[in-house]
LUMTI-731296 format. One line per 10 residues: number of its first residue (from 1); for each residue z, x negated, y of C-alpha. Coordinates in steps of 0.02 Angstrom, whole numbers, plus 32768, in hexadecimal, padded with zeros to 4 digits. Layout:
NUM	Z/X/Y | ...
***
This chain:
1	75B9/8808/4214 | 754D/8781/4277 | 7573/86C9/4246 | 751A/8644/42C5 | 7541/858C/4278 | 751A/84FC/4310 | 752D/843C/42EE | 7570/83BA/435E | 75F1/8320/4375 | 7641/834A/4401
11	76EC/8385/43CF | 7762/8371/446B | 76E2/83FD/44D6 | 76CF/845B/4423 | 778F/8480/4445 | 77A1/8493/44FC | 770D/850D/44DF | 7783/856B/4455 | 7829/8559/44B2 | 7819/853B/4566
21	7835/85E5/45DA | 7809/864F/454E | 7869/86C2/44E2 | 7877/8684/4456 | 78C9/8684/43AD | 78EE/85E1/432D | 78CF/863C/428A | 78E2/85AF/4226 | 78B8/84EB/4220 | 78B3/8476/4196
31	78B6/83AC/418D | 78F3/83A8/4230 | 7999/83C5/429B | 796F/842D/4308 | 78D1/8477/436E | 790B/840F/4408 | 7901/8364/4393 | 7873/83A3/4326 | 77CF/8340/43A1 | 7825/82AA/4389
41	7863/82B5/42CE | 77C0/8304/42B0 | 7751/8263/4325 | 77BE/81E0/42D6 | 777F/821C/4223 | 76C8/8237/424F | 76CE/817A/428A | 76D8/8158/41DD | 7621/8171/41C2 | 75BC/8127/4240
51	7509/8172/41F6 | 751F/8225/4204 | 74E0/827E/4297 | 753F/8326/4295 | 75E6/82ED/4272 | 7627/83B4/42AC | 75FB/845A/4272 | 7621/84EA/42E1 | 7616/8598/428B | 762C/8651/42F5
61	7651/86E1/4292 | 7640/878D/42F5 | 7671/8837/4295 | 7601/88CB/42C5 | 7648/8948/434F | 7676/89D6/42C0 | 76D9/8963/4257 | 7755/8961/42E6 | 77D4/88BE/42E8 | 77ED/8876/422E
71	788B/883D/41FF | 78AD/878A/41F6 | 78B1/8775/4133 | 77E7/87C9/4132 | 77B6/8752/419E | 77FC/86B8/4158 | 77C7/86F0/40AC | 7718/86EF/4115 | 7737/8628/4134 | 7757/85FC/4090
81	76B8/864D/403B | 7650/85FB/40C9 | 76AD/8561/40AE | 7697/8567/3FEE | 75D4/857C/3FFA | 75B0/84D8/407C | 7622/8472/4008 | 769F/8455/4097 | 7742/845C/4031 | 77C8/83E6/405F
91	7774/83B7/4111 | 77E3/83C7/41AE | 77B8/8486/4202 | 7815/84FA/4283 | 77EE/85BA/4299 | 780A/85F1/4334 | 77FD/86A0/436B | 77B8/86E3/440F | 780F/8799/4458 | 77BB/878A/4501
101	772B/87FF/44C4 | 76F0/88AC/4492 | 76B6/8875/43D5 | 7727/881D/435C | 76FD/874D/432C | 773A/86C9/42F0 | 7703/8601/432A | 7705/858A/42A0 | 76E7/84D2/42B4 | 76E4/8447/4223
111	76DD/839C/4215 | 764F/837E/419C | 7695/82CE/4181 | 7719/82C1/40E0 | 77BC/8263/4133 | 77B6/8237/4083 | 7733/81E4/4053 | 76CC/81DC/4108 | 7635/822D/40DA | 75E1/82D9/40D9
121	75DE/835F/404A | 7573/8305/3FA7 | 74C3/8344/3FA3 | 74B8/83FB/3F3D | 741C/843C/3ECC | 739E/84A8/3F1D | 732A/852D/3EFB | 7284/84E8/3F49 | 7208/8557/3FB9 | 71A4/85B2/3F52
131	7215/85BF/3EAB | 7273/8655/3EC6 | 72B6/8681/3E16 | 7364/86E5/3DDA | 7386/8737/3E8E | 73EB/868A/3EA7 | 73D0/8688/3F62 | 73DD/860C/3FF2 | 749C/85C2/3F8E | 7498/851A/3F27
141	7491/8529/3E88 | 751E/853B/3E0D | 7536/84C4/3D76 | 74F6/855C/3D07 | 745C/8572/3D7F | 7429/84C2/3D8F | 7439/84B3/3CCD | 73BB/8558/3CB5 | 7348/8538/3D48 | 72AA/84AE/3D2C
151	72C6/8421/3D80 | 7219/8454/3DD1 | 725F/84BA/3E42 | 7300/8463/3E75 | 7320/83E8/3EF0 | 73B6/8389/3F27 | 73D5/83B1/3FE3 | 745D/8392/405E | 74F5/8401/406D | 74B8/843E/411F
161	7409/847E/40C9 | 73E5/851D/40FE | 7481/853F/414A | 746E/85DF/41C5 | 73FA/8641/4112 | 74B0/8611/40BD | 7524/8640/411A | 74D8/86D1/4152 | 74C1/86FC/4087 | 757B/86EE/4086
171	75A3/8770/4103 | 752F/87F4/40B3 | 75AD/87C5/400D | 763B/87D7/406E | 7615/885E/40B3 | 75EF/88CA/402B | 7698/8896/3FE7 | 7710/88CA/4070 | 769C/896F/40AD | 7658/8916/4145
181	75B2/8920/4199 | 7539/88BF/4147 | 7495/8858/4180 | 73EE/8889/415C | 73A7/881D/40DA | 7311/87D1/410E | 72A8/8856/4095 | 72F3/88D7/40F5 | 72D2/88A9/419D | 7212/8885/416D
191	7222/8936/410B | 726A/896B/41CB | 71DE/8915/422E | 7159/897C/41BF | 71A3/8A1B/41CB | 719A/8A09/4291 | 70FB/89E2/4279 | 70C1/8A8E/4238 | 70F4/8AFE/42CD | 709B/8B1B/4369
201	70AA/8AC4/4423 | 716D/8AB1/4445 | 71B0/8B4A/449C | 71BA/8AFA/4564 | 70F0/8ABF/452F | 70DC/8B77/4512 | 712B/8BB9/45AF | 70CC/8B39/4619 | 702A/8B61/45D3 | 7067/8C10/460C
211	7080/8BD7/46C6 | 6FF1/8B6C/46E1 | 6F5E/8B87/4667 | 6F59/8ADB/4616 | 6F5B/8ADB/454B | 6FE3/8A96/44FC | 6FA0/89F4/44B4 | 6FE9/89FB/43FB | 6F71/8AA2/43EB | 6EEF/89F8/4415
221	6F56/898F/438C | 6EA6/8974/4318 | 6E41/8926/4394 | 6EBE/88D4/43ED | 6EE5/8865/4341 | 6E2E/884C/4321 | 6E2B/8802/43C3 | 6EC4/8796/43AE | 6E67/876B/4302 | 6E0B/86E0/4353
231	6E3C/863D/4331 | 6E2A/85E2/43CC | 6E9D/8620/446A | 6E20/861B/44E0 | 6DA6/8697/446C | 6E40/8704/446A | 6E58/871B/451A | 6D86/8743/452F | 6D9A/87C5/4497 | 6E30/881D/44F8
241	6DD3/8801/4587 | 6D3C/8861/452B | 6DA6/890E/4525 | 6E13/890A/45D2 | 6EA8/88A3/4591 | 6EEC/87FD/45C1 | 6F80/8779/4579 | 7025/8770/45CE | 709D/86F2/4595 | 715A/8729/45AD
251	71DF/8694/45F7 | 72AA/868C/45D8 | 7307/862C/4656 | 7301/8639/4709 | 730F/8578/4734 | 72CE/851E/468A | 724D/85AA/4660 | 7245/85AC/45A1 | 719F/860A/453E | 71F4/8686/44F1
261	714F/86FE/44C9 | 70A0/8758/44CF | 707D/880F/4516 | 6FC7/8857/451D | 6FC3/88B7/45BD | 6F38/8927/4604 | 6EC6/88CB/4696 | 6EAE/8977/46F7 | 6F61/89AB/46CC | 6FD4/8903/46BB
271	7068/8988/46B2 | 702D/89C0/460C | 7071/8925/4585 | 7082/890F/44DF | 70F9/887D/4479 | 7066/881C/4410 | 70FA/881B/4382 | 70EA/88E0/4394 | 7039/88D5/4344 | 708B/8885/42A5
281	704B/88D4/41F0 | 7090/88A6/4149 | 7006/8821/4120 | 7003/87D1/41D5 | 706F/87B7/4259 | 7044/8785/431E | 70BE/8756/436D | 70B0/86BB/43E5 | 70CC/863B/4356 | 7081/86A5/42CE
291	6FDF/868E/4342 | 6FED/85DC/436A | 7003/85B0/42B4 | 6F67/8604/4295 | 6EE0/85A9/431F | 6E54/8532/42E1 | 6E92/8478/42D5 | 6E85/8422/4365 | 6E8D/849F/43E7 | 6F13/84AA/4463
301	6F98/851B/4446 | 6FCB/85A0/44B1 | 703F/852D/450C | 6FC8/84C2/452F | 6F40/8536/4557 | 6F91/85B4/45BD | 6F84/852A/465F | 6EE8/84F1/463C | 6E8A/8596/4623 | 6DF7/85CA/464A
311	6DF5/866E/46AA | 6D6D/86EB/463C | 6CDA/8731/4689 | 6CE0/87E8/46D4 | 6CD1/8841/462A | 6CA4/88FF/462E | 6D14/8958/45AE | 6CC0/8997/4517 | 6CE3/8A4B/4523 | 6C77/8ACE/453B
321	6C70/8B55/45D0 | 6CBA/8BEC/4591 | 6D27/8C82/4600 | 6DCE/8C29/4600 | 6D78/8B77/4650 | 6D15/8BE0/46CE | 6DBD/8C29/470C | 6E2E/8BA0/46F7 | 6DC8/8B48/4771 | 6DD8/8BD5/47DB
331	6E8C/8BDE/47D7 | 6EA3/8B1D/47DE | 6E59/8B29/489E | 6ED0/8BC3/48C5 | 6F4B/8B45/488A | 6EFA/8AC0/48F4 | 6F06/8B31/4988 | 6FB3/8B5F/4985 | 6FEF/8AC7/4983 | 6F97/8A94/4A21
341	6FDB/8B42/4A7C | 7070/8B27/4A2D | 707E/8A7F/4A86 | 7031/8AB6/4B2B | 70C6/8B3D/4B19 | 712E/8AB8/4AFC | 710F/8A49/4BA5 | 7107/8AF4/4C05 | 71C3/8B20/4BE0 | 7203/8A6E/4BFA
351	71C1/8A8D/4CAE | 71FC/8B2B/4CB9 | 72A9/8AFA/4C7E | 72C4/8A6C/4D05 | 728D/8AED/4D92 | 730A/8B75/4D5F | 73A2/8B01/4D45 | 7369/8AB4/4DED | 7372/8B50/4E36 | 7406/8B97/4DD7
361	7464/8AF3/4E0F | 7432/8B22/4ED2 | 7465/8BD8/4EB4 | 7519/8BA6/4E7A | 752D/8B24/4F14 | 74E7/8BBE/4F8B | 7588/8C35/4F3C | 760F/8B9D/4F51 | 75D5/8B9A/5010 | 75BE/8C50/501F
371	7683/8C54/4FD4 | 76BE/8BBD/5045 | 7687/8C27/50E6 | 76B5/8CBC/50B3 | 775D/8C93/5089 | 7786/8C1B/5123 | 778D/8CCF/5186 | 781C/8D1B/511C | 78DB/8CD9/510C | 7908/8C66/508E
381	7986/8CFA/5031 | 78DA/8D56/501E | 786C/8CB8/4FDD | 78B4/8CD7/4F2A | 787E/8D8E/4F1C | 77D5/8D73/4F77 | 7792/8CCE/4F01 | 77BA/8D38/4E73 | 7761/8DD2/4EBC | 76BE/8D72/4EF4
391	76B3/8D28/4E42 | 76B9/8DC0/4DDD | 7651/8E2D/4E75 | 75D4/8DBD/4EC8 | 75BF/8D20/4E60 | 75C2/8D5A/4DA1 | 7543/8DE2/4DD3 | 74CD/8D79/4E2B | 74C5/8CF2/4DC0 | 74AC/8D6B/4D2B
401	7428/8DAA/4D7C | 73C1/8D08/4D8B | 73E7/8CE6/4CD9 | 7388/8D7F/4CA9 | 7310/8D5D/4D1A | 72F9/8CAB/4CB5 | 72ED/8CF3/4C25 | 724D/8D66/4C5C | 7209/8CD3/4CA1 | 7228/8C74/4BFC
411	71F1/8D00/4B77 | 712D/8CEF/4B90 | 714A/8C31/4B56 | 71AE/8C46/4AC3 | 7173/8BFE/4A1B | 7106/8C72/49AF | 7108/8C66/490E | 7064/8C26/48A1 | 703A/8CAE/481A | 701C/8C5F/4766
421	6FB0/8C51/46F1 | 6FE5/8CF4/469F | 6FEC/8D56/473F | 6F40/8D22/478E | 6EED/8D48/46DB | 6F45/8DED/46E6 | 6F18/8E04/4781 | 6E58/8DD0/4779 | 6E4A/8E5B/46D7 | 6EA5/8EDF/4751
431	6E1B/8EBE/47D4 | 6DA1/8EDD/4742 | 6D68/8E2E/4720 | 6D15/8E3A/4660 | 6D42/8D78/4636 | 6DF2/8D89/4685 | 6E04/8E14/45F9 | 6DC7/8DB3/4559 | 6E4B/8D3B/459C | 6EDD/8D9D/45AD
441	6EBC/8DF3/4512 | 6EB5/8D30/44AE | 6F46/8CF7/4515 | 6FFD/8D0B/44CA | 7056/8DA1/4515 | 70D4/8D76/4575 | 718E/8D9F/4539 | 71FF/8DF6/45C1 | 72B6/8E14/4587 | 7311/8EA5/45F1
451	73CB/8EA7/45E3 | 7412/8F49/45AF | 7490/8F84/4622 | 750A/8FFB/45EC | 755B/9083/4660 | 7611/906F/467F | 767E/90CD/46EC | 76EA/9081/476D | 7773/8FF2/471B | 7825/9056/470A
461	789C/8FFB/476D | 794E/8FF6/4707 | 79C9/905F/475E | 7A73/902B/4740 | 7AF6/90B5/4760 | 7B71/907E/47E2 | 7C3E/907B/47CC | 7CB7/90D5/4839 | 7D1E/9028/4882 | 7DE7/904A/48B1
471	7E04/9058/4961 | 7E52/8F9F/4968 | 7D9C/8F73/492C | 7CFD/8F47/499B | 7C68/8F60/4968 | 7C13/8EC5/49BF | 7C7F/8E66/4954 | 7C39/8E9F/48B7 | 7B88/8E3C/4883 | 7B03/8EC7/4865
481	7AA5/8E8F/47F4 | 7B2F/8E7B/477F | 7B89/8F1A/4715 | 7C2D/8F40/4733 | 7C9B/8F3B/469B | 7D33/8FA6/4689 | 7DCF/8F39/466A | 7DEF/8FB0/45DA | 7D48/8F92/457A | 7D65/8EE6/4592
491	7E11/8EF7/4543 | 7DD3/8F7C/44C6 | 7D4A/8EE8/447F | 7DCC/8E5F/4489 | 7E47/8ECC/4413 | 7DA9/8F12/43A1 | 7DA8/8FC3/43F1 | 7CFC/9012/43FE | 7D07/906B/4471 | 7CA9/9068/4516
501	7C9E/90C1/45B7 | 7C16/9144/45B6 | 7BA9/9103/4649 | 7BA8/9048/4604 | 7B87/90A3/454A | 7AF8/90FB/459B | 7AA3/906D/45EE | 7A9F/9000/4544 | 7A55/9088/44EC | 79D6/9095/4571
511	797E/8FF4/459A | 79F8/8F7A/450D | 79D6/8FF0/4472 | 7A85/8FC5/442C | 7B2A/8FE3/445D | 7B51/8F48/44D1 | 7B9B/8ED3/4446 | 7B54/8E32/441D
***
C-alpha cells in the first residue's frame, strides 16, 4: 500500500478534483453535510485561524495490484489508523473513492483546522535525529514513552512533523494486519540497493557490450568513484575525462525542464551509460545530491556549474594497448564505414524509387490508352467481357513484370547488415588472427536458445456423423455446424431416460469423453 500525503488550502478544486467527471465513490464524510457542501463548511472553519498556512490535508491511499479491490470497511479502518496517528480526530474529512482505474484507492482530504476550537492538532513529543531508542519509530510518543524516554532526546514538534515517514509507517502496520502488501522499510530498501550492487553489468549492458565491443561501465565502477571522489565538480569532470568518460545530466519536463539526474557516459561510445546512483556502496552513495552535498565550500554546485563549464583538455585514456584495443579500433572504422555506405545506399534507393514509380505511373497511363483504343473498335455488348479480359491477360502480366524487374534493380541497394562485436572477433580468429583468439576465448560465450519442436501429425478434423432427414425435411435448412438431436433423446432427458441414439452416443464418447449430459 502507497500513501502520498500533499498540503494545501484550496478546498473547492480539492473537490472538483475528487468529484468532477470521475467515478467516484463517497465512502464516508464527517463534520460536514455532504461532499457537495464540504469546501465551504470546511473554508468557513479554516477562517477561524488566520496564521496557519496549510489549512487542508489531502491524503491518497492506493492498494497494490494483488490485493485486488478491498472492501469498504478495510479501507475506512485504513482512515481511522492514519487519522489516529496525525492527531486529526474530530476534524471535518470526506473519503472519496475513485473506480475509474486499474488499482484500487481511496482520496482523503481533512481540514487540519478544529471547527471547534480553530486551530491545528496541539504539538506532540518527538524522538529527535540521532536518538533512535525502543524501535519507537517516526510516531509521537505515547504518555508511557514520553515518561521513559530522556527528555534529551525528545522534542515537541508540530502534528504535520514528519508526516509522509508516518503515514507510510502506518501502512506497513496495516498491512501486516489485514494480509496486504507491505512497504519496504527503509532498512530494506538500503539492504535492496546493496544487494544490486553485488552482481555484474545489468543484463541489456551485457548484450550491448556483445553487439558493439564497448565494456559495460559498472565492470569500471572503482575508478569511476575515485574519480567522482573529487571534491570540486570541475576536478570531476577532468578525472572522468582522464579515463574516456564524461558527465551527463538527465532533465524531466519537456517545457519547464527540471534536473532530475547524473549518468557517466563513455566519450568514444556516448551509447554506453551508467546512472551515477548505480555506483552506490553501503558507506557512500552518488547520486546527484549525494555528490553535491559532498563538494568543497564555496564551489558552485552542479547546477551552477554545468553552464559555466569549462570544456577539459583532450585527455588520452589511461589504458594500456593490449589485443582487444588494437581490434576494437579496427572494428570501430568497419563501423565507421558502414555507416557512410549505408547512407550512400540510402540516397541511391530514394533515387531509384522516384524513377520506378515515375515510370510505373507512365506504364499504367500507356495500358488505360492502349484499353481506350482497343476497345473503341468492338460493340458496346462486348466492352464488358473485353475490360475484364485485358486486365487479367495484358495488364496484370505486364505490370507484374516491371515489378520484378524493380525489385532486381532494387536488391543490389538493400541494407546490409553490420556484423558485431562477437561476430567480427569470431570471424578475425577464423581467419587465423592470434589476438582475435585470446579475445574470443576471454569474451563471454554467447547464449543461443533453439526451440524444440516436436513432430505432430496432421490436426484431426472432428467428423460428425450425419442424420438421415424425413422426406418433408431439407437439408439446406438444417445449420451444419450444429448436431441434430432426435426428438426422442430430447424427450428421453426431459423424462430422466438414459438412453441415447447410438450415433450421438458415439460421438460424445469420441471427442466429449462423457456421455453428452451436463
Amino acid at each position: 500500500m502507497i500513501a502520498n500525503p500533499t498540503w494545501g488550502a484550496n478546498f473547492a478544486g480539492l473537490v472538483d478534483y475528487l468529484t468532477e467527471n470521475r467515478d467516484h465513490q463517497v465512502l464516508h464524510f464527517e463534520v460536514v453535510s455532504s461532499v457537495e457542501n464540504a469546501a465551504a463548511e470546511m473554508e468557513a472553519a479554516a477562517s477561524l485561524n488566520s496564521r496557519a498556512k496549510n489549512k487542508l490535508l489531502h491524503l491518497s491511499l492506493s492498494a497494490a495490484h494483488e490485493d485486488g479491490q478491498l472492501s469498504d470497511d478495510k479501507w475506512l479502518y485504513i482512515v481511522s489508523q492514519q487519522q489516529e496517528a496525525l492527531g486529526l480526530d474530530g476534524h471535518a474529512f470526506v473519503v472519496v473513492r475513485h473506480e475509474d482505474t486499474e488499482h484500487d484507492h481511496v482520496h482523503v482530504f481533512w481540514s487540519t483546522i478544529s471547527p471547534r476550537t480553530g486551530k491545528t492538532p496541539p504539538k506532540m513529543w518527538f524522538l529527535k535525529k540521532g536518538c533512535a531508542t525502543e524501535n519507537i519509530g517516526p510516531q509521537a510518543l505515547t504518555t508511557e514513552q514520553v515518561a521513559r524516554v530522556p527528555e534529551a532526546y525528545r522534542a515537541l514538534r508540530s502534528f504535520d512533523f514528519r508526516a509522509l515517514a508516518r503515514v507510510q509507517d502506518v501502512c506497513r502496520r496495516v498491512a501486516r494486519e489485514l494480509d496486504l502488501r507491505r512497504l519496504n522499510t527503509p532498512q530494506e530498501a538500503k539492504a535492496q540497493r546493496l544487494k544490486a550492487l553485488e552482481r555484474e553489468a545489468e543484463p541489456g549492458q551485457r548484450k550491448r557490450a556483445e553487439r558493439t565491443g564497448s565494456v559495460p561501465l559498472m565492470e569500471r565502477s572503482e575508478e569511476i568513484r575515485e574519480a567522482l571522489d573529487q571534491r570540486v565538480w570541475q576536478s570531476r569532470s577532468d578525472a572522468l575525462a582522464a579515463i574516456g568518460l564524461q558527465l551527463e545530466p538527465v532533465y524531466t519536463g519537456t517545457k519547464t525542464k527540471r534536473l532530475r539526474g547524473l549518468t557517466i557516459a563513455d566519450i568514444s561510445d556516448p551509447g554506453n551509460k551508467l546512472k551515477a546512483s548505480a555506483l552506490d556502496t553501503g558507506v557512500q552513495k552518488f547520486g546527484l545530491g549525494s555528490l553535491d552535498k559532498r563538494i568543497l565550500k564555496g564551489t558552485p554546485d552542479f547546477k551552477t556549474w554545468w553552464p559555466e563549464r569549462k570544456m577539459s583538455s583532450s585527455f588520452e585514456p589511461l589504458q594500456t594497448p593490449d589485443a582487444r584495443s588494437e581490434l576494437k579500433q579496427d572494428y570501430d572504422l568497419e563501423v565507421a564505414q558502414h555507416k557512410l555506405d549505408q547512407e550512400k545506399r540510402r540516397r541511391e534507393l530514394a533515387d531509384l524509387r522516384i524513377r520506378q514509380t515515375r515510370e510505373l505511373r507512365a506504364k499504367r497511363r500507356a495500358l488505360m490508352k492502349q484499353r481506350k483504343n482497343e476497345a473503341i473498335r468492338l460493340k458496346p455488348s462486348e466492352r464488358r467481357a473485353f475490360y475484364s479480359r485485358f486486365s487479367q491477360q495484358v495488364r496484370k502480366r505486364e505490370l507484374a513484370e516491371l515489378e520484378a524487374r524493380h525489385r532486381v534493380e532494387r536488391s543490389p541497394l538493400r541494407r546490409r547488415r553490420m556484423p558485431t562485436w562477437h561476430q567480427f572477433i569470431a570471424a578475425r580468429a577464423d581467419a587465423g588472427c592470434q589476438k582475435a583468439g585470446v579475445v574470443l576465448a576471454a569474451m563471454r560465450p554467447v547464449q543461443t536458445v533453439k526451440k524444440t519442436v516436436t513432430a505432430t501429425g496432421p490436426k484431426k478434423r472432428l467428423s460428425v456423423p450425419n442424420k438421415e432427414h424425413s422426406k418433408d425435411q431439407h437439408l439446406a435448412n438444417q445449420p451444419t455446424t450444429r448436431i441434430p438431436k432426435s426428438k426422442s433423446f430430447l424427450s428421453g432427458r426431459n423424462q430422466g431416460n438414459t438412453e441415447m441414439p447410438e450415433h450421438l452416443a458415439a460421438y460424445w464418447q469420441r471427442h466429449k469423453g462423457g456421455q453428452g449430459r451436463s
